[in-house]
KOLNUPA-303747 format. One record per atom (N, C-alpha, C): residue number from 1; residue in one letter; atom name; x, y, z. Coordinates in pm, 1 decimal. Example, Ala and Ser with C-alpha at 12.3 -4.5 7.8 and 13.67 -1.06 7.14 Angstrom:
<atoms>
num=1; residuo=A; atomo=N; X=1319.0; Y=-569.0; Z=780.0
num=1; residuo=A; atomo=CA; X=1230.0; Y=-450.0; Z=780.0
num=1; residuo=A; atomo=C; X=1320.0; Y=-330.0; Z=780.0
num=2; residuo=S; atomo=N; X=1285.0; Y=-225.0; Z=708.0
num=2; residuo=S; atomo=CA; X=1367.0; Y=-106.0; Z=714.0
num=2; residuo=S; atomo=C; X=1290.0; Y=3.0; Z=787.0
</atoms>
This chain:
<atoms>
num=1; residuo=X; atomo=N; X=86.0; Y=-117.8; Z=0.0
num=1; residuo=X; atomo=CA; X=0.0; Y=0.0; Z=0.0
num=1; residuo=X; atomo=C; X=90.4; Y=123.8; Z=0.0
num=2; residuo=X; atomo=N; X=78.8; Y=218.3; Z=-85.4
num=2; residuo=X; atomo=CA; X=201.6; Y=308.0; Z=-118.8
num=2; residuo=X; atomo=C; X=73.4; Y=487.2; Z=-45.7
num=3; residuo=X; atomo=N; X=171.8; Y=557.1; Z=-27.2
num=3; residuo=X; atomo=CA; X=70.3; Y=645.0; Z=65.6
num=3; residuo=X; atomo=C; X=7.0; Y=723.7; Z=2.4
num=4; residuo=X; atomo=N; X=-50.2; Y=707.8; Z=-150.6
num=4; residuo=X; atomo=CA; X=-173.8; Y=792.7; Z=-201.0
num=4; residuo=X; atomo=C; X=-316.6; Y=710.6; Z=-157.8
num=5; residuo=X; atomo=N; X=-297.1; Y=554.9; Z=-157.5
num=5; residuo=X; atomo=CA; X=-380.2; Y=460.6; Z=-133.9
num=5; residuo=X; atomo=C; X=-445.0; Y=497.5; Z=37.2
num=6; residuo=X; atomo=N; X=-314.2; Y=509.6; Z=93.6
num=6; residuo=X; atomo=CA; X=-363.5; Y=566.0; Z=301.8
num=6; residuo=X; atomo=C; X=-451.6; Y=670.3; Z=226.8
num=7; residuo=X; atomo=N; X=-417.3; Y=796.4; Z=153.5
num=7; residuo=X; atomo=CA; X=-481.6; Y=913.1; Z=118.7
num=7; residuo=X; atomo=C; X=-613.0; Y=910.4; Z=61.2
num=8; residuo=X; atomo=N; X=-666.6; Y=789.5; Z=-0.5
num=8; residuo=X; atomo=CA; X=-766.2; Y=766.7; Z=-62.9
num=8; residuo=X; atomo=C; X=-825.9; Y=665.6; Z=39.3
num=9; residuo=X; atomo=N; X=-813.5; Y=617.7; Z=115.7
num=9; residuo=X; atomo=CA; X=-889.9; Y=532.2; Z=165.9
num=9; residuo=X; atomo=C; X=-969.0; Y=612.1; Z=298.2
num=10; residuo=X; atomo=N; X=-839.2; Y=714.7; Z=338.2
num=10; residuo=X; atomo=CA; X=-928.6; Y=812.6; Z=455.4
num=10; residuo=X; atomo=C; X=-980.8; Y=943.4; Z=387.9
num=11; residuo=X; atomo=N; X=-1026.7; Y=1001.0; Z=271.4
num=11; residuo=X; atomo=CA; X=-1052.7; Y=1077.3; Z=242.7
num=11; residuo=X; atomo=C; X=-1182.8; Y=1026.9; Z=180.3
num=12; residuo=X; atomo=N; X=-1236.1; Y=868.2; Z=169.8
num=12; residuo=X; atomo=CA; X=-1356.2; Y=854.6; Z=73.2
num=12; residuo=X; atomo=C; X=-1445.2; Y=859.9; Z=253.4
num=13; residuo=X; atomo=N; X=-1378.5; Y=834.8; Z=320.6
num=13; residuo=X; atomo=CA; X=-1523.9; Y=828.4; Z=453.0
num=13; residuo=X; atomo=C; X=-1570.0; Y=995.8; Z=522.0
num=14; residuo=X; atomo=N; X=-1453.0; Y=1074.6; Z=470.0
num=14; residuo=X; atomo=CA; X=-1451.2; Y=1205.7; Z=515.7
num=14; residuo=X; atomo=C; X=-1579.6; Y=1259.9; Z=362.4
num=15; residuo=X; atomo=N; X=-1548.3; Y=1213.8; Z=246.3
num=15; residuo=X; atomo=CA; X=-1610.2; Y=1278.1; Z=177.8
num=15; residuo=X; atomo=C; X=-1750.1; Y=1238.8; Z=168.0
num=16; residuo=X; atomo=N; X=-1802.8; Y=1164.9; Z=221.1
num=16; residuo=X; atomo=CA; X=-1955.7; Y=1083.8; Z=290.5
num=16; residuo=X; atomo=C; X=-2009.2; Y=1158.2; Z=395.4
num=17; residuo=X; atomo=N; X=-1904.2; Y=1152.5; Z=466.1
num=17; residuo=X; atomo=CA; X=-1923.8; Y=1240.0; Z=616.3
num=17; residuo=X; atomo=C; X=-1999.2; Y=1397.5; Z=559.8
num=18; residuo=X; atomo=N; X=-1886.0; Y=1457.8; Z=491.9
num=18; residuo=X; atomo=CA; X=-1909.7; Y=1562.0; Z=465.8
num=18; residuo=X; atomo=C; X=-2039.5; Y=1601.0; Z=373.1
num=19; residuo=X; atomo=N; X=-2049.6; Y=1497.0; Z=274.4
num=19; residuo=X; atomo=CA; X=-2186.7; Y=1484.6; Z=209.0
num=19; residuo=X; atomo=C; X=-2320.6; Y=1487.1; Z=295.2
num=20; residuo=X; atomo=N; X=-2242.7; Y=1408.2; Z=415.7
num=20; residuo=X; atomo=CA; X=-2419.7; Y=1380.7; Z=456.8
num=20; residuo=X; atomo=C; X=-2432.8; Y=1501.4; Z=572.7
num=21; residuo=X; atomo=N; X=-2324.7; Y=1560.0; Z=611.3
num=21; residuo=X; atomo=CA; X=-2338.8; Y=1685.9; Z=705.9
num=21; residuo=X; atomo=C; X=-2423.1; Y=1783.0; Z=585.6
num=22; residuo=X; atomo=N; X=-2370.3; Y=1833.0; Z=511.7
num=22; residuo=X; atomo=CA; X=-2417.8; Y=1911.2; Z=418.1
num=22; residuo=X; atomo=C; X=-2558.6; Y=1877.8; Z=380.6
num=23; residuo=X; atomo=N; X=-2633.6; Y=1779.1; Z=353.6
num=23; residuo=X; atomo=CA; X=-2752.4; Y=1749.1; Z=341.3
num=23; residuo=X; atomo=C; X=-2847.3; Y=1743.9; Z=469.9
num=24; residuo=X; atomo=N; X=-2803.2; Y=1755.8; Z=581.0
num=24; residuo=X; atomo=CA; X=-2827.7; Y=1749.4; Z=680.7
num=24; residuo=X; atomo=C; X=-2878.9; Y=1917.7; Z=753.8
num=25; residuo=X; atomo=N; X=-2777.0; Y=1961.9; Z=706.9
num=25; residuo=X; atomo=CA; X=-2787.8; Y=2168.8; Z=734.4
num=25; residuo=X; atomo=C; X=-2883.5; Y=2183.2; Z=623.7
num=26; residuo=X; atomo=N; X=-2856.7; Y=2129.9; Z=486.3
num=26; residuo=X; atomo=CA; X=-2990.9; Y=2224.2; Z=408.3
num=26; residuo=X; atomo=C; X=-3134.9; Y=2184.4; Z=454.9
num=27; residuo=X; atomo=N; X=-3164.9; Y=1984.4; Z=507.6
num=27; residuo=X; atomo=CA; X=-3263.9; Y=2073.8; Z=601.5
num=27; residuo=X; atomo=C; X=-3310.3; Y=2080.0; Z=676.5
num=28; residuo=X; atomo=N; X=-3229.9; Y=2092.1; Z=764.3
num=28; residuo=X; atomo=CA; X=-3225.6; Y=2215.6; Z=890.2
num=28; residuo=X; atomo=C; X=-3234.4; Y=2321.3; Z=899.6
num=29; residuo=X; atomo=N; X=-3195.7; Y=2413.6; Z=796.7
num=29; residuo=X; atomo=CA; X=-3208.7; Y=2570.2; Z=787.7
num=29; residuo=X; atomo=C; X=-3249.2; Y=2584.4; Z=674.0
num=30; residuo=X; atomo=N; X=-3309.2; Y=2463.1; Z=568.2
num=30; residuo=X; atomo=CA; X=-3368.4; Y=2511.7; Z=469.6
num=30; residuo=X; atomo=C; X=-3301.7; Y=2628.2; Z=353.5
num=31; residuo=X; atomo=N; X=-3225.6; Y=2624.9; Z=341.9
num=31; residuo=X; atomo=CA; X=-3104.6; Y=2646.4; Z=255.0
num=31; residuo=X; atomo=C; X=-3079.0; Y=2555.7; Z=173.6
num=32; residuo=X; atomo=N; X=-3095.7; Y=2574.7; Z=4.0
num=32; residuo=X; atomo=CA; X=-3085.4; Y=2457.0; Z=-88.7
num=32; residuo=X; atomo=C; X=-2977.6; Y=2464.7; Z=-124.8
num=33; residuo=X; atomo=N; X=-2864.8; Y=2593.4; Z=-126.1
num=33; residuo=X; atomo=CA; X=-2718.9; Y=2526.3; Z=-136.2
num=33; residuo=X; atomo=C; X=-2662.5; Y=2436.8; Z=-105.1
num=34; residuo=X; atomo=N; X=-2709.3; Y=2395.0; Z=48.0
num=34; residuo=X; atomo=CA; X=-2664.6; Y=2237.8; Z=130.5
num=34; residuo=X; atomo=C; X=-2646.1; Y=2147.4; Z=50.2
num=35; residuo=X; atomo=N; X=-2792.7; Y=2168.8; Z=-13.2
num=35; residuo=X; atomo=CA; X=-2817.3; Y=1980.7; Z=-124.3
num=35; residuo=X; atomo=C; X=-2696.9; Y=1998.5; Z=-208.7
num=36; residuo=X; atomo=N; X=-2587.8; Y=2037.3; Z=-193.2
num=36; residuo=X; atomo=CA; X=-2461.0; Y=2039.1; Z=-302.9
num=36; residuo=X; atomo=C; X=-2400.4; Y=1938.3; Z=-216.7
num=37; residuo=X; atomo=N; X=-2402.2; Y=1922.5; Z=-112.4
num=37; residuo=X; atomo=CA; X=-2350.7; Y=1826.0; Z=-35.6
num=37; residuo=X; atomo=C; X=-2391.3; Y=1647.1; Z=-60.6
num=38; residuo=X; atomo=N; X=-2483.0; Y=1673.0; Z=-250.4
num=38; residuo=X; atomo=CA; X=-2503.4; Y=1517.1; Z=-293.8
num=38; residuo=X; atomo=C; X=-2343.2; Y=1512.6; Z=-329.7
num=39; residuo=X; atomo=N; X=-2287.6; Y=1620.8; Z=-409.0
num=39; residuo=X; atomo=CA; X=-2186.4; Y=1626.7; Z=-488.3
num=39; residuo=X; atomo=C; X=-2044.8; Y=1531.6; Z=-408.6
num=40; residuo=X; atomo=N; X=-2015.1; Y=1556.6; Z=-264.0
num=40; residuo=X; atomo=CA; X=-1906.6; Y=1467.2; Z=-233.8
num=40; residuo=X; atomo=C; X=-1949.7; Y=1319.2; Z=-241.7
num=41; residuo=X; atomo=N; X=-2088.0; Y=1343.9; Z=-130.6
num=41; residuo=X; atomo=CA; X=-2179.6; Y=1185.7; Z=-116.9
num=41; residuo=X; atomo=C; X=-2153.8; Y=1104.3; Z=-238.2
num=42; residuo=X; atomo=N; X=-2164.9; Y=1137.2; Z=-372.0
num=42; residuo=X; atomo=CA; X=-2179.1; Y=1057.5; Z=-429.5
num=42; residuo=X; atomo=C; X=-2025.2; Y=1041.9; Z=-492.9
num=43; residuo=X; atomo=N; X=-1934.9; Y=1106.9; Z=-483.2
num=43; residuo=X; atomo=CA; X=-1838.9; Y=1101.6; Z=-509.9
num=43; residuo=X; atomo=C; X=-1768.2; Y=1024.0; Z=-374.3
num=44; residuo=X; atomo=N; X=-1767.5; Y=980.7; Z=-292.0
num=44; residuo=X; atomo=CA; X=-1724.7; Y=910.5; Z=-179.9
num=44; residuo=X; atomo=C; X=-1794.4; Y=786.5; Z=-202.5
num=45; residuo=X; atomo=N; X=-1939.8; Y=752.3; Z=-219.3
num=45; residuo=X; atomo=CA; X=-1988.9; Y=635.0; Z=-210.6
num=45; residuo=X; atomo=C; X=-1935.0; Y=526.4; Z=-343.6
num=46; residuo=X; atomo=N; X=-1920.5; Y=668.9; Z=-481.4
num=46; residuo=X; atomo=CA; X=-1887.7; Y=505.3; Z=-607.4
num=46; residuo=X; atomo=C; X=-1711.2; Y=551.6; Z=-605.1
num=47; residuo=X; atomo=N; X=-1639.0; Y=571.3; Z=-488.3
num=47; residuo=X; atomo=CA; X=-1528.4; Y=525.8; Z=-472.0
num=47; residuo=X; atomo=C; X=-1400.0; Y=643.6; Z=-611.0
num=48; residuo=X; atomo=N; X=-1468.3; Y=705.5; Z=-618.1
num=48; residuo=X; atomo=CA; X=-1450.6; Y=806.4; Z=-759.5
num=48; residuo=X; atomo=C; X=-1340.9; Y=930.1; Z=-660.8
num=49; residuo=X; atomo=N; X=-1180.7; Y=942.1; Z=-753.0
num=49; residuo=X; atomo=CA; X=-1102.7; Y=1021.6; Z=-683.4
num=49; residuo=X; atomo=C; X=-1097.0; Y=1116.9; Z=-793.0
num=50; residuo=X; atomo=N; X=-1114.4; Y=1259.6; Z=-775.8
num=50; residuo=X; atomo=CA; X=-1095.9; Y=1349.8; Z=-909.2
num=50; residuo=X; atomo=C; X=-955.0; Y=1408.2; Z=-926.8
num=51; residuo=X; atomo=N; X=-928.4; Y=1390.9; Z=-788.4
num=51; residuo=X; atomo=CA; X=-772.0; Y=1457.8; Z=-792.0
num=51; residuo=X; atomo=C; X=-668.9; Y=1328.8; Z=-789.4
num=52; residuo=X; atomo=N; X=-696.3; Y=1207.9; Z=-787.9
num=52; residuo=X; atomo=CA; X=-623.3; Y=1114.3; Z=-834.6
num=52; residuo=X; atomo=C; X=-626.2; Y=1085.8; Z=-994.0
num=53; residuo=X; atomo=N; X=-729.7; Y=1112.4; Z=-1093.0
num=53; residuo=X; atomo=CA; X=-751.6; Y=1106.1; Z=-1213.3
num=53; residuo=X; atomo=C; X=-702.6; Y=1211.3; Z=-1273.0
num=54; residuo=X; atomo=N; X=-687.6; Y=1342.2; Z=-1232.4
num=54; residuo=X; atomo=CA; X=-590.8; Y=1455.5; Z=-1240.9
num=54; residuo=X; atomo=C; X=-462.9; Y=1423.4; Z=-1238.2
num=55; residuo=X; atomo=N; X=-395.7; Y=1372.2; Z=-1137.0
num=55; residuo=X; atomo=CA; X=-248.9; Y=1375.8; Z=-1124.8
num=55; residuo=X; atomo=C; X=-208.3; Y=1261.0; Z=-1152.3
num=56; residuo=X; atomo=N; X=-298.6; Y=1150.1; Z=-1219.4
num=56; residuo=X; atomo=CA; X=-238.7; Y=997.1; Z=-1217.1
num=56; residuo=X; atomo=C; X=-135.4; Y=936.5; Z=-1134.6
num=57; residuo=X; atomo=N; X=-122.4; Y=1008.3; Z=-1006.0
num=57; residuo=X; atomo=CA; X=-62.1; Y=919.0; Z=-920.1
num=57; residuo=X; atomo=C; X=-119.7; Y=808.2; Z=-812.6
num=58; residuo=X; atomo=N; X=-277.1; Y=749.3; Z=-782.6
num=58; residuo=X; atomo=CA; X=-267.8; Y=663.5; Z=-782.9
num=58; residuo=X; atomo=C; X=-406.0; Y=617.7; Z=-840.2
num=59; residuo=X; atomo=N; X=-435.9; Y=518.6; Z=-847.8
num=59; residuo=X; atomo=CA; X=-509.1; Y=410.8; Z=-919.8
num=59; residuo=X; atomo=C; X=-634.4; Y=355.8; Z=-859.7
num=60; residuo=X; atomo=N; X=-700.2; Y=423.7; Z=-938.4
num=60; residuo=X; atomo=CA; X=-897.9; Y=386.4; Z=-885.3
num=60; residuo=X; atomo=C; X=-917.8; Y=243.6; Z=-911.7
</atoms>
């Protein structure tokens, strides 16, 4: 395991986390900017790195 893999493996539960906080405040305060917070969710759940496909240093 080379350390972009550590980097990707703790950054897909942070980006869930952060998805579902964000969906969570829009509604709560009813603010539909929140619902942008599908945008990590779903990018954390199908395992999808944008800045690993950018820099091809490591491997989805």
């Amino acid at each position: 395991m080379n350390k972009f893999d550590k980097i990707r493996s703790f950054c897909r539960p942070v980006r869930i986390l952060i998805g579902i906080a964000l969906i969570i405040a829009g509604f709560v305060t009813g603010i539909a900017w929140f619902y942008l917070g599908i945008i990590p969710l779903v990018i954390g759940l199908t395992n999808f790195c944008p800045l690993c496909m950018i820099t091809k240093k490591c491997s989805i």
